[in-house]
C-alpha positions in Angstrom: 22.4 -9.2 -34.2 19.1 -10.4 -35.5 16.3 -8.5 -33.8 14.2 -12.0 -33.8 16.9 -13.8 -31.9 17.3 -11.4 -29.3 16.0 -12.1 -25.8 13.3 -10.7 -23.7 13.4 -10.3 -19.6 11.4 -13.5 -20.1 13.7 -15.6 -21.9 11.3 -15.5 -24.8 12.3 -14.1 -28.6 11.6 -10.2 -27.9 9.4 -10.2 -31.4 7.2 -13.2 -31.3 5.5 -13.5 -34.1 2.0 -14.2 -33.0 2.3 -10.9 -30.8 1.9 -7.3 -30.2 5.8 -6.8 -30.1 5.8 -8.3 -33.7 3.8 -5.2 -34.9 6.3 -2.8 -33.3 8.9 -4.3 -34.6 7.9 -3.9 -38.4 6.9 -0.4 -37.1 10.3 0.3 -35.7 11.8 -1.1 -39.3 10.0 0.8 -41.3 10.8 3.7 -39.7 14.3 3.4 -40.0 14.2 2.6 -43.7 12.7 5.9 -44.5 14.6 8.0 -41.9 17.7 6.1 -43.9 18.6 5.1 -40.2 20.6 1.8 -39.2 20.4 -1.7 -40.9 16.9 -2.4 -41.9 14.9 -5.7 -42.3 15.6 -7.1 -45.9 12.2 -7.7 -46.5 10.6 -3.8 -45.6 14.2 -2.7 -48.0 12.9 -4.2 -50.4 9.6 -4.0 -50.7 7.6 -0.7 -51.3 5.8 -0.3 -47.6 5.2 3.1 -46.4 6.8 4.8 -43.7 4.6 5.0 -40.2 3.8 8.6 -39.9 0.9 8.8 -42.9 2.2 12.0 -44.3 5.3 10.4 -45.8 3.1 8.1 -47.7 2.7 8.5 -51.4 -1.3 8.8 -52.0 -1.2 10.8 -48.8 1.3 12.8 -49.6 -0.3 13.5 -52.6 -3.7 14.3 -51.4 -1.9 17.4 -49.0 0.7 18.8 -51.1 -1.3 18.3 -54.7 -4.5 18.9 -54.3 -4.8 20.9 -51.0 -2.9 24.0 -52.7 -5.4 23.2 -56.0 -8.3 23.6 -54.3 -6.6 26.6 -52.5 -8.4 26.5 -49.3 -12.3 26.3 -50.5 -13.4 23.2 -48.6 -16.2 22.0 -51.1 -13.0 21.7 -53.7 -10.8 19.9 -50.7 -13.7 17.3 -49.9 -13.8 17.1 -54.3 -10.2 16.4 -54.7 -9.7 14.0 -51.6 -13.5 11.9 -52.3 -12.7 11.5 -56.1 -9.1 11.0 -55.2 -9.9 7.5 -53.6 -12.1 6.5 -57.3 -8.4 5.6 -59.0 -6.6 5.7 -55.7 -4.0 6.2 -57.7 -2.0 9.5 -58.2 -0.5 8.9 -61.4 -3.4 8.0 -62.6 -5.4 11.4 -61.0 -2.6 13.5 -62.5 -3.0 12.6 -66.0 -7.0 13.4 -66.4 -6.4 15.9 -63.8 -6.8 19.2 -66.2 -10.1 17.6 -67.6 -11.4 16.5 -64.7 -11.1 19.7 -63.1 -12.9 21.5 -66.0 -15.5 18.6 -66.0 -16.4 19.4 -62.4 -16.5 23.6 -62.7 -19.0 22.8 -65.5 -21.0 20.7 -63.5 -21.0 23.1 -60.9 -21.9 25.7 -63.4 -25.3 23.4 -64.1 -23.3 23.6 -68.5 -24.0 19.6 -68.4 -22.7 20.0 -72.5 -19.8 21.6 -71.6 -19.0 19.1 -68.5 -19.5 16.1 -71.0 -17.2 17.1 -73.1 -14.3 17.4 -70.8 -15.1 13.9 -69.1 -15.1 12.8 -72.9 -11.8 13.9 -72.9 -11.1 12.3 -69.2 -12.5 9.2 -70.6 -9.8 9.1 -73.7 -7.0 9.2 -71.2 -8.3 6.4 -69.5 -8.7 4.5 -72.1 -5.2 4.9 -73.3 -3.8 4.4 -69.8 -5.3 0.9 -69.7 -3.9 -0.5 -72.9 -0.8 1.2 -72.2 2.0 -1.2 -72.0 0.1 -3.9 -73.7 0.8 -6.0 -77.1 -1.7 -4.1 -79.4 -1.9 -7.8 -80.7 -2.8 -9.3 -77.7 -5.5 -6.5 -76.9 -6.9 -7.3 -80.8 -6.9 -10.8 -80.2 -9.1 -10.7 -77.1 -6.1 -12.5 -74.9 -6.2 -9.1 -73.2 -7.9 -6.5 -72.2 -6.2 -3.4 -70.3 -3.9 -3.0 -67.0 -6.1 -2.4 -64.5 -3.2 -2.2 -61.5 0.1 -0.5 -61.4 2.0 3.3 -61.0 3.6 5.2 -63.2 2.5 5.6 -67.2 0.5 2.5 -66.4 -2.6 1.2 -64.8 -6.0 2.8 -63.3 -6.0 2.4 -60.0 -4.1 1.0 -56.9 -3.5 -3.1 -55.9 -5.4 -2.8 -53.2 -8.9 -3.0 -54.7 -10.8 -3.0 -57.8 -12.1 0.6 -57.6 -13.2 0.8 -61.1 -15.8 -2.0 -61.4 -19.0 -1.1 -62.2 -21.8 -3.8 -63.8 -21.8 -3.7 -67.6 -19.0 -1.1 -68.1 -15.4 -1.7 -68.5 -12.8 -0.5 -66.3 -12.6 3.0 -68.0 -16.1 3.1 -68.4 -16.5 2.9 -64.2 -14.0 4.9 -63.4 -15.2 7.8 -65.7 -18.9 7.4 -63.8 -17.5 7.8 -60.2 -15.3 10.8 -61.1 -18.3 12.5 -63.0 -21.0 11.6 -60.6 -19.4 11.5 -57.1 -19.0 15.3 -57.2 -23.4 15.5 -56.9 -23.0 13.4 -54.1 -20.2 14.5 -52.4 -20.7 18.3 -52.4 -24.4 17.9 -51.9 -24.6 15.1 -49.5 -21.6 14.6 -47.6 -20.4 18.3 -47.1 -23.3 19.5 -45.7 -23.9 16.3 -43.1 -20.1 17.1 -42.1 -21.0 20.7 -41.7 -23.6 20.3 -39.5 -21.8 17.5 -37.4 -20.0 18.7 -34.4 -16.4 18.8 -33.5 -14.5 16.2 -32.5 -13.5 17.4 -29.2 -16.5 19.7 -28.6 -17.9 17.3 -25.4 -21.3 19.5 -25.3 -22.3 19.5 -28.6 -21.3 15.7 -29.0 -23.4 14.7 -26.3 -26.6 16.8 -27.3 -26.1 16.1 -30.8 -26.6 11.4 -29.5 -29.9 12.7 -27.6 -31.2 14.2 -30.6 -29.9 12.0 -33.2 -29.3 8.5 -31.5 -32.0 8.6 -28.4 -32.7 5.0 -29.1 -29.1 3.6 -29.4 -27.6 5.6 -27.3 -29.5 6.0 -24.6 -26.7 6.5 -22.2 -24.3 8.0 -24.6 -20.9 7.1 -24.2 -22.2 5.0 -21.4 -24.3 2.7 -22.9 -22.9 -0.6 -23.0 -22.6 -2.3 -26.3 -21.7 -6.6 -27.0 -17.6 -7.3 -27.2 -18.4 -10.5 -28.0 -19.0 -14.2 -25.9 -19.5 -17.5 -27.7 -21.8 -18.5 -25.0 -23.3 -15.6 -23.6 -23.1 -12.2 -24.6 -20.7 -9.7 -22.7 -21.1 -5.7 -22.6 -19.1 -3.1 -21.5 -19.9 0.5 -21.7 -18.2 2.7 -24.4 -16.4 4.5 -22.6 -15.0 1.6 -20.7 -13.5 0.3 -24.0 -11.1 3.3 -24.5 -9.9 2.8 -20.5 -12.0 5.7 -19.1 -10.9 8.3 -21.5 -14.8 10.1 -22.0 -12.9 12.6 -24.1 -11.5 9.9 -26.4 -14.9 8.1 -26.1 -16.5 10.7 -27.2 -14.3 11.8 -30.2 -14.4 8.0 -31.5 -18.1 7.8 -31.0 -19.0 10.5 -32.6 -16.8 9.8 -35.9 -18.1 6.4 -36.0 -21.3 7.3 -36.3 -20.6 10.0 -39.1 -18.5 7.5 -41.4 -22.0 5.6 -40.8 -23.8 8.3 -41.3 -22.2 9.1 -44.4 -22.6 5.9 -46.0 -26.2 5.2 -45.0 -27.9 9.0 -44.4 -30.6 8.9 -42.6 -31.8 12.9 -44.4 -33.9 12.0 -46.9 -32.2 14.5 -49.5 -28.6 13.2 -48.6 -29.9 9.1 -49.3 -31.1 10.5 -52.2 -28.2 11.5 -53.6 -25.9 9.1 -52.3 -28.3 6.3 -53.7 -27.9 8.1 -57.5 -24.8 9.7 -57.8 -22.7 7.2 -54.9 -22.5 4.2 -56.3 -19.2 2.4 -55.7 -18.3 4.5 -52.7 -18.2 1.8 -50.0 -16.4 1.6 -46.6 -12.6 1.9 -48.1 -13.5 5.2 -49.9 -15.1 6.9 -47.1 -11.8 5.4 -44.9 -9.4 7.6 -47.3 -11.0 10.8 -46.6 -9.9 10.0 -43.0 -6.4 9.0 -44.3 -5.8 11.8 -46.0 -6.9 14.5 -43.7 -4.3 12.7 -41.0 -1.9 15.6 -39.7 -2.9 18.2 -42.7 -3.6 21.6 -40.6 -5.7 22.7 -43.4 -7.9 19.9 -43.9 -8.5 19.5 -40.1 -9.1 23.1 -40.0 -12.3 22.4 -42.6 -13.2 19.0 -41.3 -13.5 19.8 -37.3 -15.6 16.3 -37.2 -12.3 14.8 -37.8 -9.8 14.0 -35.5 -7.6 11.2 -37.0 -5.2 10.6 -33.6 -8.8 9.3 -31.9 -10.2 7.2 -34.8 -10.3 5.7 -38.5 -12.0 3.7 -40.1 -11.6 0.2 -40.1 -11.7 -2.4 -43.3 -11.2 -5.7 -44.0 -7.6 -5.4 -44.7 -6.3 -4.5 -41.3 -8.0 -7.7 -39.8 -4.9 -10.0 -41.0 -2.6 -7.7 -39.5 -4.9 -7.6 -36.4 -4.9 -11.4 -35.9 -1.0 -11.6 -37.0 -0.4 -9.2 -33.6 -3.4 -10.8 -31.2 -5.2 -7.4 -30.5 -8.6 -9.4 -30.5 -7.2 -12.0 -27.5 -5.4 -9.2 -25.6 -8.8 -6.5 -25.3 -11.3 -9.5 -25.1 -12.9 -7.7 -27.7 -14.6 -9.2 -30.8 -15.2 -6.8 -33.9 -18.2 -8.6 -34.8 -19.6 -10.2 -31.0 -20.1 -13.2 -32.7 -22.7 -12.8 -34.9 -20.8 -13.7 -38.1 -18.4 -11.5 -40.3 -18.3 -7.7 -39.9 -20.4 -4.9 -41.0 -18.0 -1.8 -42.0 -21.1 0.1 -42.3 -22.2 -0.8 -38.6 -21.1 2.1 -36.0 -20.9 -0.9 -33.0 -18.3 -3.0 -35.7 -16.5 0.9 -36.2 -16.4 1.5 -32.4 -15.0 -1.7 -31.1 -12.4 -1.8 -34.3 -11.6 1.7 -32.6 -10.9 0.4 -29.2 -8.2 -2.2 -31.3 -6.5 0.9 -32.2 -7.1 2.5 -29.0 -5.1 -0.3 -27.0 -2.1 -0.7 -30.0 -1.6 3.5 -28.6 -1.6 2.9 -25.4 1.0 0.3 -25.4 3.4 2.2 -27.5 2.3 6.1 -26.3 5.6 7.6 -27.3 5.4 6.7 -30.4 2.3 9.0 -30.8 1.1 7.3 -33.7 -2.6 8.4 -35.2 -5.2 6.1 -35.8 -4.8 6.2 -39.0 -1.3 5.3 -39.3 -2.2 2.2 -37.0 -4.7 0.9 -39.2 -2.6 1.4 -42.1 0.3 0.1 -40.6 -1.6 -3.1 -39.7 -2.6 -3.4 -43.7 0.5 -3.7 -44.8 2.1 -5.4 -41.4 0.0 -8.6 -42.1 1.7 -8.7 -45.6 5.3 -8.5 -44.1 4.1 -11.4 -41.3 3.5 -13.5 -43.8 6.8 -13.0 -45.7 8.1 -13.4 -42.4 7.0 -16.8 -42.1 7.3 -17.9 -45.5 9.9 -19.4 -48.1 10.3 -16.2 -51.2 9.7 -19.0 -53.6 6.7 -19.9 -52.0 2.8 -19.0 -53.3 2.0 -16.9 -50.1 5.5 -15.3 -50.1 4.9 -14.0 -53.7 1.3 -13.2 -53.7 2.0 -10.6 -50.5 5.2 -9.2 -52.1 3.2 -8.6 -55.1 0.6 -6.6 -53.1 3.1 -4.6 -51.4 5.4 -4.3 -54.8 9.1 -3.0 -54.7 10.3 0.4 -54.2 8.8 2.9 -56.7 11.9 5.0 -58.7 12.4 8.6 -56.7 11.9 10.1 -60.5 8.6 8.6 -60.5 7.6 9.9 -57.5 8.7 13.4 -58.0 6.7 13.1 -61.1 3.9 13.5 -59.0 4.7 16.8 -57.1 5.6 19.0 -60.5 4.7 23.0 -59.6 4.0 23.5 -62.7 0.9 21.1 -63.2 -0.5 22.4 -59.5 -0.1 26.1 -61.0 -2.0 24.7 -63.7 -4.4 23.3 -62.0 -5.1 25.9 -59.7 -6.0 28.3 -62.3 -8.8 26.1 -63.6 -10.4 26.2 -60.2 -9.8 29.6 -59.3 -12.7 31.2 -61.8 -15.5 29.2 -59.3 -13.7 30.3 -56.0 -16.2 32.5 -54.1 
């Protein structure tokens, strides 16, 4: 039987579209397409959407079991990997300049800036050759094109989901090349050393001296300070804490994460803006977000990143909001993510805190199905695509411009091509020599 036609203890469809239940039920369906369980939605078949728990999913997947083991348990070389990971957000792409890029970031390290250029000379070649790849050398000498700027495999830079690349007056090689041979200043001497010094996410003492001493004026309650949900009228508040249903421990977790993704995209250390303003450009809210995502579950990474807890919060960016209004979070918590004062700030810790207590309610209605944070907000990404499949015709314009964001299933020999021993062996013993 149809899952939409079946009937709920109120005589309504049990997966309204419009609802909450019509979140868990793409959930529930693409869960059983990648546990191979039961017939499965034809849509989620055949379409490439990722499975619910995160580690399943291809970047992620390839953030833990690529370059964790290559940066071999030194976290300056985890944070590396995972922060320059998110530049092409692309691991086909990330495995074919991996070998230069390595050496391009030892020498850097090394303070050999000759000897670093030349290897992100070489970095820069592959690029180059990746974006023409696939395309009529006629067209490209014509000037009717210029590269392939999306895509998997042999082809492309980076990932649909955003134009990662983009930097003014350089082409789409050009950019990348600059974030993968500048973020390294910025994130090993900025944003390691502010996550060092934050506290743990479920250290409650240190959390709560570390708000009086950063965020007296803010926070003047802590967790109990009552921030705007939103009013059209007037204003409402409600305390922090109230927002995650009493749960100070959650509260506390989620507040204090918010404020470092802030934190680490607006430091307040002089030193840290300093080198974020130089060496970060291009590094916005979606970037910082898949450090979160790929730390979700990884023992290894959580065990370097205490300040992280991914089951109590992620980041939030625009492209969970269409999956947000597609399930009717906002009208079920009475929360608005922006209060009403126009479009949302991702770089605001009050827009990051109430986008929390979103995900915070979506767990709480569905507790056994112990989803993380991040797995919500990714879920929701790629759930407001498959609503509006749902509720389109394939021929139409909105049907084809969400399948083509999602894209169909990606070949198993294409994936494995990611998670070859050899090139991790490889790797590995390029990085090893700077170990301490």
């Amino acid at each position: 039987t149809d899952a939409s036609k079946k009937r709920g203890s109120m005589g309504l469809p049990k997966y309204r579209k419009g609802s909450g239940d019509f979140f868990w039920k793409y959930v529930d369906e693409v869960g059983k397409k990648h546990a191979r369980r039961g017939k499965v939605d034809e849509i989620v078949a055949s379409h490439d959407f990722p499975p619910p728990i995160l580690t399943g999913e291809t970047n992620v997947k390839f953030a833990q079991k690529v370059l964790g083991p290559i940066a071999q348990g030194s976290k300056a070389w985890q944070l590396l990997l995972i922060g320059l990971f998110q530049a092409p957000d692309q691991p086909w792409c990330m495995c074919e300049v991996l070998f230069p890029l390595l050496k391009g970031i030892r020498a850097l390290r090394s303070g050999s800036k000759v000897q670093a250029r030349r290897h992100y000379d070489a970095l820069q070649r592959i690029l180059e050759k990746r974006y023409v790849r696939s395309v009529d050398p006629k067209l490209i000498a014509s000037g009717a094109r210029k590269g392939v700027i999306y895509g998997y495999g042999d082809v492309g830079l980076c990932s649909a989901e955003h134009q990662t690349a983009v930097l003014p007056g350089k082409t789409h090689p050009e950019g990348l090349r600059w974030k993968l041979e500048n973020w390294p200043q910025w994130l090993e001497g900025a944003v390691l050393p502010l996550m060092d010094d934050w506290p743990r996410s479920g250290d409650a003492d240190a959390i709560d001296v570390m708000l009086k001493r950063r965020f007296p004026r803010d926070l003047p309650r802590g967790i109990d300070t009552k921030i705007p949900i939103g009013g059209k009228v007037k204003a409402r508040f409600r305390s922090i804490s109230a927002l995650f249903g009493g749960d100070r421990r959650y509260a506390r977790s989620a507040l204090s994460q918010a404020l470092l993704f802030c934190e680490i995209l607006k430091p307040a250390d002089k030193q840290q803006r300093k080198l974020r303003l130089r060496y970060g450009w291009g590094a916005g809210p979606f970037v910082v977000r898949g450090i979160w995502m790929d730390v979700c579950r990884c023992r290894s990474l959580s065990k370097n990143f205490p300040a992280i807890d991914t089951a109590s919060f992620c980041p939030g960016f625009v492209g969970a909001l269409a999956g947000i209004k597609a399930c009717g979070v906002e009208a079920a918590t009475g929360i608005s993510l922006s209060a009403g004062k126009g479009g949302p700030n991702w770089s605001n810790w009050k827009v990051q805190i109430r986008f929390a207590a979103w995900l915070h309610a979506l767990q709480k209605a569905r507790p056994q199905k112990g989803l993380h944070c991040t797995e919500l907000e990714a879920a929701l990404c790629f759930f407001s695509r498959y609503a509006i499949m749902s509720g389109c015709k394939p021929d139409s314009a909105a049907y084809q411009r969400a399948s083509r964001a999602i894209g169909s299933n990606i070949g198993a020999a294409t994936v494995r091509k990611l998670f070859d021993q050899s090139r991790i062996q490889r790797a590995r013993a390029i990085v090893k020599p700077s170990l301490p």
